[in-house]
C-alpha positions in Angstrom: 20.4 34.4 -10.5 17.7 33.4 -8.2 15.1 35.5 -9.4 15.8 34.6 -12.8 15.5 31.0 -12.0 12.3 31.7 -9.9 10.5 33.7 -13.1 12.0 30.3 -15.4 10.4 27.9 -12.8 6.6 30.0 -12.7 7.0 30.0 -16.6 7.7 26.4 -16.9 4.8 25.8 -14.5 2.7 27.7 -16.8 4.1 25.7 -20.0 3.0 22.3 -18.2 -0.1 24.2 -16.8 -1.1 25.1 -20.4 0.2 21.4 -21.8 -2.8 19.3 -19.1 -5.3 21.7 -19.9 -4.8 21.0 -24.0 -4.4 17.5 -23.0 -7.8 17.0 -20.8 -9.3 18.9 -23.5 -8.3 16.7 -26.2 -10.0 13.7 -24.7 -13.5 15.6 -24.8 -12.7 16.6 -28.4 -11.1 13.3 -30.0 -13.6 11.3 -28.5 -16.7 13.8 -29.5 -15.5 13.7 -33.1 -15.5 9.5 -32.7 -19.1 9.7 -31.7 -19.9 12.6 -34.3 -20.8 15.6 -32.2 -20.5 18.7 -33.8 -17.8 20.8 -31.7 -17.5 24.4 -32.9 -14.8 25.6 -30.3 -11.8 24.1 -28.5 -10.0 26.8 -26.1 -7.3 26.7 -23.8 -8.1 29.8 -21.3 -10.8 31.9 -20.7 -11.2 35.4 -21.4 -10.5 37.2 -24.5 -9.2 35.0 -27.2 -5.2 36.0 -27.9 -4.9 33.5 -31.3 -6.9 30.7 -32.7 -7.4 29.2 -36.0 -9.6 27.4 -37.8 -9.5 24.2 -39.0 -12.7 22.3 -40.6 -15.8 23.1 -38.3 -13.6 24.0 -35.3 -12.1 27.1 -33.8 -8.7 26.1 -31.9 -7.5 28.9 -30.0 -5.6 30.1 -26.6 -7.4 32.7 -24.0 -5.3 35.2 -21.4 -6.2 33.4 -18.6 -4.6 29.8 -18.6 -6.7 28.8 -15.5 -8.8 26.1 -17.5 -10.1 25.8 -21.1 -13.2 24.2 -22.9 -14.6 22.8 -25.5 -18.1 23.9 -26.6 -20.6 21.1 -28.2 -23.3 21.6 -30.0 -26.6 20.7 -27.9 -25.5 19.8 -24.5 -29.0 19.8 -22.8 -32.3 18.4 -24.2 -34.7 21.1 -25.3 -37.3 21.9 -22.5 -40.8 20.1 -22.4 -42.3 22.7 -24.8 -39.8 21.7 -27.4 -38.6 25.2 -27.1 -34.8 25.7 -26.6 -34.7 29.8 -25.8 -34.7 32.0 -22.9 -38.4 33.0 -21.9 -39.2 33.2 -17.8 -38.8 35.9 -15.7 -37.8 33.9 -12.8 -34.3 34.1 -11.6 -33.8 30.1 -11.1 -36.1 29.3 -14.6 -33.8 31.5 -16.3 -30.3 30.1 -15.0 -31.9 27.2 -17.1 -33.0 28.3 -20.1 -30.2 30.4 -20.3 -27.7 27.0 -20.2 -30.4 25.7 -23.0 -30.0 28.1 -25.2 -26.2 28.6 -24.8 -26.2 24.9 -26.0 -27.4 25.3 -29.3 -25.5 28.7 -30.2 -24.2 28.2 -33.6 -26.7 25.5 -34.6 -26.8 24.9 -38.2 -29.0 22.8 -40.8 -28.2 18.9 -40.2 -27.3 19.6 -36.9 -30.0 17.6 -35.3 -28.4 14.6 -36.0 -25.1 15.6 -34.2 -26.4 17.1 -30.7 -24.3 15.8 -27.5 -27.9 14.5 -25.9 -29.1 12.5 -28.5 -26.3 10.0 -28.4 -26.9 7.2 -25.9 -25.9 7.8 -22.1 -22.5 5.3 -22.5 -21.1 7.3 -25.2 -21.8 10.8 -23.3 -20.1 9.5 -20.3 -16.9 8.2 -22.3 -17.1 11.7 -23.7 -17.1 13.6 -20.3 -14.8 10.6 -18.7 -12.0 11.4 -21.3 -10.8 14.8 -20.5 -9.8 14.0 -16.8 -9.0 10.3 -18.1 -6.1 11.9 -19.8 -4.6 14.1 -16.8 -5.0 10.4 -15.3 -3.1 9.1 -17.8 -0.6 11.7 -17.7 -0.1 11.7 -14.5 0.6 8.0 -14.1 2.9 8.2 -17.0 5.0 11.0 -15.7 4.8 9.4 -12.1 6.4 5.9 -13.4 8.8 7.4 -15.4 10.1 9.6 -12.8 10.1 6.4 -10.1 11.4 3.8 -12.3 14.3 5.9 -13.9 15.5 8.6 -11.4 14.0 6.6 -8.6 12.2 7.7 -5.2 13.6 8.7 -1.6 13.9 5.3 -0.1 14.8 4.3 3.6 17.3 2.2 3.8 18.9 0.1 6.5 22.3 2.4 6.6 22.6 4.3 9.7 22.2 7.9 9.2 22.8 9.1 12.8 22.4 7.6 16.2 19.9 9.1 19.0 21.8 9.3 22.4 18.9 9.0 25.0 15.6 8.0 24.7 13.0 10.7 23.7 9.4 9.8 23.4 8.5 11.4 19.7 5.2 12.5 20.9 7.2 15.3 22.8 9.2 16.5 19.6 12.3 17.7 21.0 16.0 16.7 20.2 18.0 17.9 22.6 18.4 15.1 25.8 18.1 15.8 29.4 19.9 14.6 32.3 17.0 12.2 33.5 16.7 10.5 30.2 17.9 7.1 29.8 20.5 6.2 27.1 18.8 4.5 24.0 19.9 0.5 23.2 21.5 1.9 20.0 24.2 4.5 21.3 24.5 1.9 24.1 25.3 -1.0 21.8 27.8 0.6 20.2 25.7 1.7 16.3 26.9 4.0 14.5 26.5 6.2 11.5 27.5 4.7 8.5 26.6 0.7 9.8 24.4 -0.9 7.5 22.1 -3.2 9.6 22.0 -6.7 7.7 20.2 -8.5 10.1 18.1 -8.4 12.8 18.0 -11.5 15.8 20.1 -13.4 13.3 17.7 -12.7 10.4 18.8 -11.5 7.8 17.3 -7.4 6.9 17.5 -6.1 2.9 14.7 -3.5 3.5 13.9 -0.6 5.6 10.6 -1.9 6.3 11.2 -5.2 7.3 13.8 -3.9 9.8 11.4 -1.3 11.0 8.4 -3.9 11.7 11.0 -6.1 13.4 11.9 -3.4 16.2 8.8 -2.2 17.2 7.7 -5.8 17.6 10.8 -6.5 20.1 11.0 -5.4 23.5 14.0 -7.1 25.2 17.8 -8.1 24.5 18.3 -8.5 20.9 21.0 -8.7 18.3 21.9 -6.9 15.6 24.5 -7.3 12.5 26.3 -4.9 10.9 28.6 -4.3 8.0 31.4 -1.6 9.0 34.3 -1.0 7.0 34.0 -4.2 4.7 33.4 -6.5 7.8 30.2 -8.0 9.4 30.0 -7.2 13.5 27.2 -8.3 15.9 26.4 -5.7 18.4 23.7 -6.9 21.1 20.9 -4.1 22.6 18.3 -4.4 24.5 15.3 -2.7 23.1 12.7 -0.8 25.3 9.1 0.3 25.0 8.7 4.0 23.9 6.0 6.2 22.2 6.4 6.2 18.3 5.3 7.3 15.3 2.1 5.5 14.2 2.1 3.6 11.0 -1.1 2.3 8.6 -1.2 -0.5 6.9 1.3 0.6 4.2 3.9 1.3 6.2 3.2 4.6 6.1 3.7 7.4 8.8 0.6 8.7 10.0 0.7 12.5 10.9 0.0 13.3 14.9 -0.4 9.6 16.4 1.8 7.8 18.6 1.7 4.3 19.5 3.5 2.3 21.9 6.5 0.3 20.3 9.9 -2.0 20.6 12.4 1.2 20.0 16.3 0.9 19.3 17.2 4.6 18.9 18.6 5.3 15.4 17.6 7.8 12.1 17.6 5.7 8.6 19.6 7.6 5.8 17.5 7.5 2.8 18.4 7.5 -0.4 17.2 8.2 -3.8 17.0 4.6 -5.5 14.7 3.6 -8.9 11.8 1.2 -8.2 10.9 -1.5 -10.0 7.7 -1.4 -11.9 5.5 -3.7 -9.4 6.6 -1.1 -6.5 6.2 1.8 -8.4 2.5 1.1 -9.3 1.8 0.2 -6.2 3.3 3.9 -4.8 1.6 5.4 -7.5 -1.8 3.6 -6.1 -1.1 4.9 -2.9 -0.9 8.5 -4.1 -4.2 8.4 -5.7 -5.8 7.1 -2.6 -4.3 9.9 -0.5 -5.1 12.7 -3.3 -9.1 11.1 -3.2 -8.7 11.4 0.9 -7.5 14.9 0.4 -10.3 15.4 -2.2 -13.0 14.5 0.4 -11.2 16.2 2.9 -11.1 19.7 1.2 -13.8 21.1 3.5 -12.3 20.0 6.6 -9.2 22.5 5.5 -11.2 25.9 5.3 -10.6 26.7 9.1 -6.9 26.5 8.4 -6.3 28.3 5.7 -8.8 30.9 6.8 -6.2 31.2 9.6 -3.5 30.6 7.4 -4.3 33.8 5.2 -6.5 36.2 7.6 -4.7 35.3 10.9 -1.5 33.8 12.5 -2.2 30.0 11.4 0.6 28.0 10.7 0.4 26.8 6.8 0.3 23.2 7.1 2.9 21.0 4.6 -0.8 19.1 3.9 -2.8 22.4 3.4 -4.7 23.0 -0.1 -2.7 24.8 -3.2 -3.6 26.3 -6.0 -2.4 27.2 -9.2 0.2 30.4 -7.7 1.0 28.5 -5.2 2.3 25.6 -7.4 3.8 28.2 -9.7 5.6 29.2 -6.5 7.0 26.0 -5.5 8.2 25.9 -9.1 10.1 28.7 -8.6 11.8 27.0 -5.1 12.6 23.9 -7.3 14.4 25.5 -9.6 16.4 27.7 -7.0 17.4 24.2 -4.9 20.8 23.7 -4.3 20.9 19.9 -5.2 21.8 18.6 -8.6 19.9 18.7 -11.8 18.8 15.5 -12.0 16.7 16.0 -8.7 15.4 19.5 -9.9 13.8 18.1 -13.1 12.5 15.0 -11.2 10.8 17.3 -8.8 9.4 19.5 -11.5 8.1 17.0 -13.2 6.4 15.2 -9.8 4.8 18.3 -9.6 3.2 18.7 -12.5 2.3 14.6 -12.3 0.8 15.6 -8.9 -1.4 18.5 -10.3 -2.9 16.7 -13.4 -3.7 14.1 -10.7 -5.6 16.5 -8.9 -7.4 17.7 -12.4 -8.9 13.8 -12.7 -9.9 13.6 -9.0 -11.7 16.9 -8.6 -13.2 16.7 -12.2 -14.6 13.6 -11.3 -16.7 14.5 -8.2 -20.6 14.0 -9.4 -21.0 17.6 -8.9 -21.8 20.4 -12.1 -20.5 21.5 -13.9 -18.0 19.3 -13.1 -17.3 16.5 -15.8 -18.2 14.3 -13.1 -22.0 16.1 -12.9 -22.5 15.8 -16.1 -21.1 11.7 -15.9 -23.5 11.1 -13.2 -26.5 12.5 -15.4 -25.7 10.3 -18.0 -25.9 7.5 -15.7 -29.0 8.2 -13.9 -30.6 8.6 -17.6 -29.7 4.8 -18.7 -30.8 3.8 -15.2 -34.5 5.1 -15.2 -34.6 4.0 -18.7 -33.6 0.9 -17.8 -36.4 0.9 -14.9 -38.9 2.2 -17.5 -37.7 -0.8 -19.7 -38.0 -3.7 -17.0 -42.2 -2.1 -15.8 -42.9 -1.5 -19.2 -43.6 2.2 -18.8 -43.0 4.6 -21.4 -39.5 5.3 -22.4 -38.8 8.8 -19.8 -36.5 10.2 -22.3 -33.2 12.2 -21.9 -32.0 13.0 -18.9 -32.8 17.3 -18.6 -29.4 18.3 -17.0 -30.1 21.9 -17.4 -32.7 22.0 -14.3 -29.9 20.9 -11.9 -28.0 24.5 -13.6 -29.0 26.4 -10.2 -27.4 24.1 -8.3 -23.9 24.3 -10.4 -23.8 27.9 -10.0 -24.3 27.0 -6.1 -21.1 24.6 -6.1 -19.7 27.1 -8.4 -19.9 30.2 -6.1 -18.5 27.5 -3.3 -15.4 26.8 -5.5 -14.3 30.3 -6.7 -14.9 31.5 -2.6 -12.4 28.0 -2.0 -10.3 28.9 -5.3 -9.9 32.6 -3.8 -9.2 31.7 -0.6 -6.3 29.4 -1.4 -5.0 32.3 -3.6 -4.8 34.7 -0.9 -2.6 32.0 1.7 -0.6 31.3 -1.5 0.3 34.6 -1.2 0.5 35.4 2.1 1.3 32.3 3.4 2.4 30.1 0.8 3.7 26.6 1.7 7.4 26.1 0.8 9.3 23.3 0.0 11.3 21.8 2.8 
């Protein structure tokens, strides 16, 4: 049963996988055809075609490698200075360029030159380019509020979940207590598991956070109320300086830092509970700030998983995954023992969390990267715009194609990257905890 619900979860992966590459490439196509670009292919794949169809000027098909798809537009980079759009130099870097400008105007027919992706003005390019990782975006969000406002998040909550005998700095990451550690305020107060903490110093407590904030910023006797079998109790502790997790701004944990803080000695149980739509956007914001931190910080990883595949590194729960390692996870969600409401929630969090990732990394100003080919469109209206203000003579489009050497540069970085996530996924894949 396992294995068959591991092979159900990598094939469902691969269904959604499929799904957000259609989808991104739907928003280059629909929005193409607005601005009346001639498109000749939309593909979902690469490699040899297994079925397509045609259907008015357009090939749809699927490839045998779902690891991206395309569409292909007629006349993606200006013709060179010569007015000549085919191959002709000897030179290794000339040719990478001329061979992008001629692939850009295979299949060009008669009337064509009215419908060539450079000719239309540098705002309509960029909402073409903008729309494919636009809709993972949108995607994404959707599937991320739906999941949070109807199945809900994990949540910590001011229920006692368990209650730490002595008092262990957390920077030393141990549980079990020695003999010269001093009892914590909680277990000597009298908390335990199962109180719910309803207010704090005679204030009265509803969320985690608040309660949280309102212990590390107490040092000293306190009191605390409690609700224990249907009655409220006050219990009095006094709270004393230890190292604790650090926390930003958000409230969040932040991995590896300590801070001295007020500390009371208990675990939070947390609980799965729906958020309302103001606190789900605002998680949902928070997750697209850390996947653009995680973006930036890509580089940063390599050492890691170069240990993590090659050598005895530790896979970190933060390291880089790809697409078999995501398949993977799949597999572990649907082989949890918890009930099915959870499973699909998971699932689909996953699959919201990688179309996230499609809009971020498409969207670094890098080709051939929709973002590159953004960021040309923008630097074209800007120097016309300069030409404009001086009164110089209109500069023209934007030549994309001579920055062609450098994609295949920050290509050959990204398959190395791409192929050295592959290998930790397999050797050392991160797992679900």
């Amino acid at each position: 049963m396992t294995i068959l619900l591991t092979i159900l979860g990598i094939a469902l992966f691969a269904v959604g996988l499929l799904f957000s590459i259609a989808w991104h490439e739907l928003g280059h196509l629909s929005t193409a055809k607005l601005f009346g670009i001639r498109v000749p292919q939309y593909m979902v794949g690469f490699g040899p075609t297994i079925w397509s169809r045609h259907k008015g000027e357009t090939e749809y098909g699927i490839k045998a490698i779902p690891m991206g798809g395309y569409i292909r537009m007629i006349g993606m980079f200006p013709p060179g200075e010569d007015g000549r759009i085919e191959a002709r130099s000897t030179s290794p870097w000339r040719g990478m360029i001329e061979d992008a400008r001629s692939a850009a105007y295979e299949e060009l027919k008669p009337g064509d030159e009215t419908r060539l992706f450079y000719t239309r003005k540098p705002w309509k390019r960029v909402i073409v380019m903008f729309a494919g990782p636009f809709m993972n975006l949108v995607l994404a969000v959707a599937i991320f509020l739906g999941v949070m406002m109807t199945f809900g998040s994990p949540t910590q909550t001011t229920e006692v979940a368990g209650v730490q005998k002595c008092v262990i700095a957390q920077s030393e990451k141990r549980d079990t207590c020695a003999k010269s550690d001093p009892e914590s305020p909680a277990f000597a107060a009298g908390l335990r598991e199962g109180d719910k903490i309803v207010a704090f110093n005679g204030e009265p407590v509803e969320d985690w956070a608040t309660l949280s904030t309102r212990i590390r910023e107490t040092i000293g006797p306190a009191t605390i109320t409690v609700e224990r079998g249907g009655t409220e109790q006050v219990l009095k502790a006094t709270l004393i300086e230890n190292t604790v997790a650090k926390k930003d701004e958000d409230g969040e944990v932040v991995p590896e830092e300590f801070v001295p803080a007020g500390y009371l000695g208990f675990a939070a149980r947390t609980e799965i509970l729906p958020l309302s739509f103001g606190d789900s956007v605002d998680r949902m914001g928070g997750m697209i700030e850390n996947g653009a931190e995680a973006i930036v910080a890509l580089p940063s990883k390599v050492p890691d998983l170069w240990d993590a595949a090659f050598g005895d590194g530790e896979r970190k729960d933060d390291s880089p995954v790809g697409v078999v390692g995501a398949a993977r996870l799949s597999g572990e969600v649907l082989n949890l023992d918890v009930p099915t409401t959870n499973i699909v929630a998971t699932f689909l969090m996953l699959l919201a969390g990688f179309n996230l990732s499609l809009f971020l990394f498409n969207m670094l100003p890098l080709l051939p990267l929709d973002g590159g080919h953004i960021a040309g469109a923008l630097w074209e209206s800007v120097r016309r715009k300069i030409a404009k203000v001086f009164r110089r003579p209109d500069p023209g489009p934007f030549d994309v194609a001579k920055l062609m050497p450098v994609a295949y540069v920050v290509a050959g970085i990204f398959i190395c990257f791409t192929l050295l996530v592959l290998v930790a996924d397999i050797v050392n894949p991160v797992k679900i905890s």
